[in-house]
C-alpha positions as CSV (number, residue, x, y, z in Angstrom):
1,X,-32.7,-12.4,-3.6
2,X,-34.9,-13.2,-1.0
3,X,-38.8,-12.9,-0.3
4,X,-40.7,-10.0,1.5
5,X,-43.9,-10.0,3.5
6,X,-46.2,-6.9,2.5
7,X,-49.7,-6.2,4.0
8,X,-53.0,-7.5,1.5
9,X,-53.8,-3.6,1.9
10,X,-53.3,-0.5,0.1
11,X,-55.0,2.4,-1.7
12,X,-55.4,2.7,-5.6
13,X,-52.7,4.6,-7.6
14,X,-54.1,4.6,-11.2
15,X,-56.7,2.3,-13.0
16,X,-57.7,1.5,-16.4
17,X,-59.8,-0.8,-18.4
18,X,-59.1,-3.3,-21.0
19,X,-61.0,-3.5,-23.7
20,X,-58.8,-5.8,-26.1
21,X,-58.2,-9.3,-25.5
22,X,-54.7,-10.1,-24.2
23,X,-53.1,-13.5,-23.9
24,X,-56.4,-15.5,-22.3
25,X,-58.2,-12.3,-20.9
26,X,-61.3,-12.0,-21.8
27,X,-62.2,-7.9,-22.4
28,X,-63.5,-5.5,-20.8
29,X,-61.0,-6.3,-17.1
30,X,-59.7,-3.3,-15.4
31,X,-56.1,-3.6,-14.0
32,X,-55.1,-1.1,-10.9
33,X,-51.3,-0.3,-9.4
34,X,-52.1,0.0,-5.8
35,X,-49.8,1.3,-3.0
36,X,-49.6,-1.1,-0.4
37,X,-49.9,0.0,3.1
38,X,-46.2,-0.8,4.2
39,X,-44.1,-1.8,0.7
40,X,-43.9,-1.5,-2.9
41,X,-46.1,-0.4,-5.4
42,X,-47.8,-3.4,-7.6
43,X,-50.2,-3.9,-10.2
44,X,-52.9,-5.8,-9.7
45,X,-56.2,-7.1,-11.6
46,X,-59.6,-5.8,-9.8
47,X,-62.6,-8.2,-9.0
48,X,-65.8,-6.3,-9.1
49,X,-66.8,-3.7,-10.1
50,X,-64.2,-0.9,-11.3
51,X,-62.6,1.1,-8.3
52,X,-61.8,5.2,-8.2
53,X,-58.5,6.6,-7.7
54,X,-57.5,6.6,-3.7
55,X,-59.8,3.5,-2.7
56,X,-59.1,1.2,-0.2
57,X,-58.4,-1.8,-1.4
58,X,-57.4,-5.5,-0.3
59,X,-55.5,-8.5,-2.0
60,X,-58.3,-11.4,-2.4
61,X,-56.2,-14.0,-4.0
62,X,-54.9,-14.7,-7.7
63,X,-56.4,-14.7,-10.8
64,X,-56.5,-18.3,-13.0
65,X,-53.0,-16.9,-14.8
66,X,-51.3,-16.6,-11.4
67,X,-51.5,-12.1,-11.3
68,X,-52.8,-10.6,-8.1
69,X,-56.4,-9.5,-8.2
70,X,-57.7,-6.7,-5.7
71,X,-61.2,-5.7,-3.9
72,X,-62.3,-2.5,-2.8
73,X,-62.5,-2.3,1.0
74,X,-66.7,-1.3,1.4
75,X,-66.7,0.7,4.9
């Protein structure tokens, strides 16, 4: 194994929102799996507000558990 560099970007696949506590999230959170512009496919915790399928979205850092946590790109 090795690692990959993918771009921050990508567009939303599917979305949902949490309403159940799970390990040390606190409900309602809404988790996305986003396309990235030029790689995989990844899920991803959203900041914000909730996001529609097909936004525009960018990587803005990790979440206090170490998971990937997503913005919508605002044109």
């Amino acid at each position: 194994m090795h690692s990959e560099d993918f771009a921050g970007t990508g567009v939303v696949w599917s979305r949902t929102t949490i309403n159940i506590a799970v390990g040390d999230h606190v409900p309602p959170y809404t988790v996305a799996y986003i396309d990235l512009d030029n790689g995989p496919r990844m899920l991803a915790h959203v900041a914000g507000e909730n996001v529609d399928v097909g936004a525009r979205v960018r990587l803005v850092g990790l979440t206090p558990g170490g998971d990937p946590c997503v913005e919508e790109v605002h044109r």
